[in-house]
N, C-alpha and C positions, 0 to 999 in steps of 0.2 A: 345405636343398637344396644339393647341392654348383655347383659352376660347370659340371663340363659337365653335369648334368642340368640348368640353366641356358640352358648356350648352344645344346642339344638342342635345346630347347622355342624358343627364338628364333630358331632356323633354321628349324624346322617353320613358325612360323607366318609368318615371312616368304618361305618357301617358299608357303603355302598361300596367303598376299596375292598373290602374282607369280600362283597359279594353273596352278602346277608339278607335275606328279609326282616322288615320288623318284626315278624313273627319267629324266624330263627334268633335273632338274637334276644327278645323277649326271654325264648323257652331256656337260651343257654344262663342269661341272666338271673332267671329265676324271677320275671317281672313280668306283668300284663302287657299285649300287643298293645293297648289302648294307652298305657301308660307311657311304652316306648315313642309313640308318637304324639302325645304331647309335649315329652320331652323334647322332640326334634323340629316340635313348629315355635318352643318358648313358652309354652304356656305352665308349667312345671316347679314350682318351687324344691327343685332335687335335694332330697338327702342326700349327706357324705357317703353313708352305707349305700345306698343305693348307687353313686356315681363310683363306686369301688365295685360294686358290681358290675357295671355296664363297662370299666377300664378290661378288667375280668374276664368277663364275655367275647371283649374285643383282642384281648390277647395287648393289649398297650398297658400300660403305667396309668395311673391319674396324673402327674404329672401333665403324661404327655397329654391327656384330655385337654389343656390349659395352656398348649402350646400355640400362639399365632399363626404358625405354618400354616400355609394354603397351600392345598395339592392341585398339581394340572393335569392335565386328560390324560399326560405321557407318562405320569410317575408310575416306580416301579415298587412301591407299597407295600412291603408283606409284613403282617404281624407277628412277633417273634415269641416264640412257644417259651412259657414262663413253669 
């Protein structure tokens, strides 16, 4: 698996912890729904600006965007007000 189908998949699902649509976190990012979901199936050569945006949006770090952590069905998830 390459990195951005990678970093796709770890926005989706922090995306879907938050309890977000891609069109809510499109609007908070200040970035296109259509965008937002390329990003999350890989097909997206993401800027840094833009991946500081979506950290942003999510209330996470970039950093943590690049962390391996895998969440399970039971995590208690919250994103911490920056």
């Amino acid at each position: 698996m390459d990195i951005r189908t990678e970093f796709g998949q770890r926005v989706r699902e922090l995306r879907a912890r938050c309890g977000m649509s891609q069109e809510m976190l499109a609007h908070r990012a200040g970035l296109d729904r259509t965008y937002i979901s390329g990003v999350e199936r890989g097909e997206r050569n993401i800027s840094i600006v833009n991946i500081e945006k979506i950290a942003s949006a999510l209330c996470v770090s970039v950093e943590y965007l690049f962390f391996n952590e895998r969440f399970s069905t039971t995590s208690t998830y919250q994103p911490k007000d920056f």
